[in-house]
N, C-alpha and C positions, 0 to 999 in steps of 0.2 A: 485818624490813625491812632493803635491805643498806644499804651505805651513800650510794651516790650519789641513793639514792632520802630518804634523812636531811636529805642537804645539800639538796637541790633543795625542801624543805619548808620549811627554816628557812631559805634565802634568802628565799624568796618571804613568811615573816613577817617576818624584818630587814624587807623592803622595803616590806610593809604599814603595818609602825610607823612607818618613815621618812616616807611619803609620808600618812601620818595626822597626824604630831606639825606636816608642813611646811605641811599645810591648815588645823593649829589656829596656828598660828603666824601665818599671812598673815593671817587671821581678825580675829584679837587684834589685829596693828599695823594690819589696817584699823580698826577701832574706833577708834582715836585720833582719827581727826577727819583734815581738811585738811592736807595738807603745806604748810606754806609755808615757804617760800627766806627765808636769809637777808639781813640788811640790804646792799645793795653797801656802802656806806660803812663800817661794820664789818670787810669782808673785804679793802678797799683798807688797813687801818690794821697788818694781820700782813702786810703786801708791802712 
């Protein structure tokens, strides 16, 4: 196998795992429930 044909294999897994780890990760923070914003009155008190 030479080499450009080496590199173009293990891109293509770097970018499998990448784009695996970033689908288990959205995943996992959607789990969390509800976003909700913080209190205005809170964020006016650090101004």
């Amino acid at each position: 196998m030479n080499r450009s044909k080496f590199v173009a294999i293990l891109t293509g897994v770097i970018s499998l795992i990448l784009g695996i780890a970033y689908l288990m990760l959205v995943q996992l923070l959607d789990l969390r429930g509800e976003m909700v914003p913080a209190p205005v009155g809170l964020l006016l008190l650090f101004f």
